[in-house]
Structures are given as structure tokens and as C-alpha cells.
N, C-alpha and C positions, 0 to 999 in steps of 0.2 A: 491771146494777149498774156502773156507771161511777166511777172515783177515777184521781186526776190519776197520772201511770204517774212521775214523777219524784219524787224524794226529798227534803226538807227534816226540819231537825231534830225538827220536831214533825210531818210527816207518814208518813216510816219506821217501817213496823210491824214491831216487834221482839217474835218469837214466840220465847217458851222451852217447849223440848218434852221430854214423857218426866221431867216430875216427880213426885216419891210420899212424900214428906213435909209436912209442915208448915211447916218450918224453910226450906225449899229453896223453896215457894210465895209466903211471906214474903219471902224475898230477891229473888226476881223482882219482887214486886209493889215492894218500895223499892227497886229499879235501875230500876223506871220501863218493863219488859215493857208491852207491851201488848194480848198475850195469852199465855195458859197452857195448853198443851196437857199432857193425860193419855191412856196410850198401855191400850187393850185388845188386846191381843196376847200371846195367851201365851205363846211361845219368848220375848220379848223381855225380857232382866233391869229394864226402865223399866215391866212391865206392874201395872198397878193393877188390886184389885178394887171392884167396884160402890159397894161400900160408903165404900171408903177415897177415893174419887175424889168423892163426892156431899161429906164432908166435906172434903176439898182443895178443892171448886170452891164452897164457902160462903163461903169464905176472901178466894175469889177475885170474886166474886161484884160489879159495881157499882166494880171498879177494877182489872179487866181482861177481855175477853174470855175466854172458856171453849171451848178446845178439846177435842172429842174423833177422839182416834185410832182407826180401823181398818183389819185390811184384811181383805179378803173376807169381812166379816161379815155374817151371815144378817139375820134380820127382826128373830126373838127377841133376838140380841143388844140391837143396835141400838134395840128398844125398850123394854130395860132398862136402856139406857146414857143414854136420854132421859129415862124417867120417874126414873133415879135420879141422873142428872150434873147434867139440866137445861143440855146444853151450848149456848151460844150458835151455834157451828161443829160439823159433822161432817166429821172428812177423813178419806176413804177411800185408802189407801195402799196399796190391791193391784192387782189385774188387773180392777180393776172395767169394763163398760163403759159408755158413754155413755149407752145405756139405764137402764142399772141405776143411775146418777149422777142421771137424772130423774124414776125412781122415789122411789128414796130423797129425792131436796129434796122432791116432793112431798106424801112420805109423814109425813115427818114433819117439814115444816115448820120445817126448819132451812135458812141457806145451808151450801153445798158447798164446799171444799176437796179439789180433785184434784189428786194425789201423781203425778209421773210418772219414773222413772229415765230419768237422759239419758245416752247413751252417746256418740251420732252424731248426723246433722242426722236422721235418719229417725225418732229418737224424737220433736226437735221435732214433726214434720210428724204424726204419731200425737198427740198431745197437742193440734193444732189442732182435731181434730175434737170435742171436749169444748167447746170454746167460746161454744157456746148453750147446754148445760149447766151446767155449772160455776162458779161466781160466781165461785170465783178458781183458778187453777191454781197449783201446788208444784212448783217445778224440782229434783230430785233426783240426786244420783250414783246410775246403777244400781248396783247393789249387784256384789260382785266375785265371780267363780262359784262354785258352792256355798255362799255365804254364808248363813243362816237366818234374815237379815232382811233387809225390803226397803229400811231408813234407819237412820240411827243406826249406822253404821258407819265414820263418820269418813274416807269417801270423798269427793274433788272431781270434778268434773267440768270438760272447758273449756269458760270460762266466754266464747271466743270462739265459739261456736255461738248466743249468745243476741243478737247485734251485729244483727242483721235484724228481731228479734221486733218484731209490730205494739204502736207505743206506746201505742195505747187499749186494750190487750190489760192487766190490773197484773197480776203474778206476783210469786209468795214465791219465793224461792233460799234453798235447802238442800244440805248435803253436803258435809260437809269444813269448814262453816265454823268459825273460833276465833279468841280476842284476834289473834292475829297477823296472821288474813291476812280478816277481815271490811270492814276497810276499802278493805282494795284492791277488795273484791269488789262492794260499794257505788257506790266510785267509776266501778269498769269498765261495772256490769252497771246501776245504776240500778233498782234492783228498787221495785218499790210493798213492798215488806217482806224481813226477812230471817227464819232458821227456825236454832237451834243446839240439840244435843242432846246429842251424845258430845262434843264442843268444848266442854262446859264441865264436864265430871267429872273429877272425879279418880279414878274406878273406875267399870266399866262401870254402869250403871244410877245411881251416887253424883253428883249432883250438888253441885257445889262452890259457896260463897254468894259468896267472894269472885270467883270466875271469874264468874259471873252478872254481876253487876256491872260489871266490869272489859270484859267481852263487848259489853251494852249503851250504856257509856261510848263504845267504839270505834267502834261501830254508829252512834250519834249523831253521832260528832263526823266522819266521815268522811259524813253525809250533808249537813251543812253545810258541808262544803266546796266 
């Protein structure tokens, strides 16, 4: 899967993650998201169940891509997260490996989204080998030690380790990002998309309509620059 690795304002894909309302999928979808991700994960306060996630992702359904989140999820998950999300994407967001990444696309027939925490250039360098897998990879803040999730914790990463990445290579960057500083991160990093989560609530798992907004406003307009 090939897509041009630079940014314009209509080609920045601006993913909002870890939504569980109605109200909050809505706001995404008129900020102009362009896709939606729902998180299975159960420590995490953003986790949705089967149910409530098939009807969020109707919502969403034909005017934005549909993400689904996991991480280290077995089979059975995963194929009640399909026959009942019907996600466009599956992103695995754990320890998955490159095996188990070509499994799963070919199992069920979704493209892949791999999640990776970056700490130092040697996670880059771990994260290459995903690349005939993968249809896109997730640049991620590793998480800070002991933390109970592996994103969504409002963590950055430097974003000067990404300055080398092959340009036919497109990557989402996540981690830390919010109104403030998504544009610089844009500018600097040139991502094929960007991913916010905890950057836009107002309380952990509460996603905020007017930050949504205001998130993807910035995301735009610093990819036309």
C-alpha cells in the first residue's frame, strides 16, 4: 500500500482515538476526523464494549474510517470485534509480532495498523521489521514505567528520531499530541497522519467536542503550511 508520505490539507489523516459516546463521534465526524478509532482494552478508561462500539461505528460508518483498537488480543476477541464493529482498520497496540501482524491481516481481512512506543533510535529500528507486514505503522510515546497502558497517556516522544525514516515508508504519530503543539509536530515530522487521544479530554477517557475540533483545525492548517 503506497500513499504520498507528505502532508496537504486534504491529505493529513487526522485520527481521533478512544471515543465511547455518541455525542463525542459526532464531533469528530463535523471536525472533519478522518477516521475513528474505539479502544478494546480493558484497564483502559476509553474501553468500549462490543456492543456500544458496533453502534458508534454506524454513526461512523461511509464518513469516516473505522478503527479498531487492541492489544494482545487473542482470535476470539478479534472476531467478535469484526463481526460486531465491522472495523475498516485493526490496530494492534501491544507486543504483537510481525508474525502475528500477518496473521491477523490475513485472517481477517482487514489492513493493519502497528502501534510501536518510541523511546530511542532502537525502537525505530524494531518497528522496521513490521514493514512488509504492516500496511501502516503508529509512532508512539513508550509509555512511562509502570504505567497500565501502552497509549493514551499523554506522553511525547522526540520527535528528532523520526528525521531519517524512509519517505515511502507513511506513518501516523501519536503521543503527547494536543491543540498546542500538533502543529509544530506536523510541521517538523511530516507524518502521512496524525492519532490524539488523551489531548483532547477533558477527563481521562471524557472526550471534549470542542477540543476535537479545535485539535483537527490545527492539524489542518499546519499541514498547509
Amino acid at each position: 500500500m503506497s500513499h504520498p508520505h507528505s502532508a496537504s490539507p486534504s491529505s493529513l489523516v487526522v485520527k481521533i482515538c478512544g471515543l465511547s459516546t455518541p455525542e463525542t463521534v459526532t464531533a469528530a465526524l463535523e471536525a472533519g476526523a478522518d477516521m475513528v478509532g474505539f479502544v478494546f482494552f480493558p484497564k483502559s478508561p476509553r474501553n468500549v464494549s462490543l456492543e456500544a462500539a458496533g453502534r458508534l461505528a454506524a454513526l461512523a460508518r461511509g464518513r469516516a474510517q473505522v478503527v479498531a483498537l487492541t492489544v494482545d488480543a487473542d482470535d476470539a476477541l478479534l472476531a467478535g470485534i469484526v463481526a460486531a464493529v465491522r472495523p475498516d482498520w485493526l490496530q494492534l497496540h501491544g507486543h504483537e509480532s510481525a508474525e502475528r501482524v500477518a496473521v491477523v491481516r490475513a485472517r481477517y481481512a482487514r489492513p493493519v495498523m502497528k502501534a510501536f512506543g518510541i523511546r530511542a533510535a532502537d525502537d525505530l529500528r524494531a518497528a522496521a521489521g513490521y514493514g512488509a507486514v504492516a500496511d501502516r505503522l503508529l509512532f508512539d510515546a513508550k509509555p512511562p514505567q509502570n504505567a497500565a497502558l501502552p497509549g493514551g497517556n499523554g506522553v511525547s516522544f522526540d520527535w528528532n528520531l523520526l528525521a531519517n525514516i524512509d519517505p515511502a515508508r507513511p506513518f501516523m504519530l501519536s503521543g503527547g499530541l494536543g491543540i498546542d503543539n500538533v502543529g509544530e509536530a506536523v510541521r517538523r515530522t511530516r507524518p502521512f497522519g496524525v492519532d490524539v487521544s488523551s489531548g483532547v479530554e477533558s477527563a481521562p477517557g471524557l472526550k471534549d467536542p470542542a477540543r476535537i475540533a479545535a485539535f483537527v483545525a490545527a492539524a489542518r492548517q499546519a499541514a498547509g503550511a
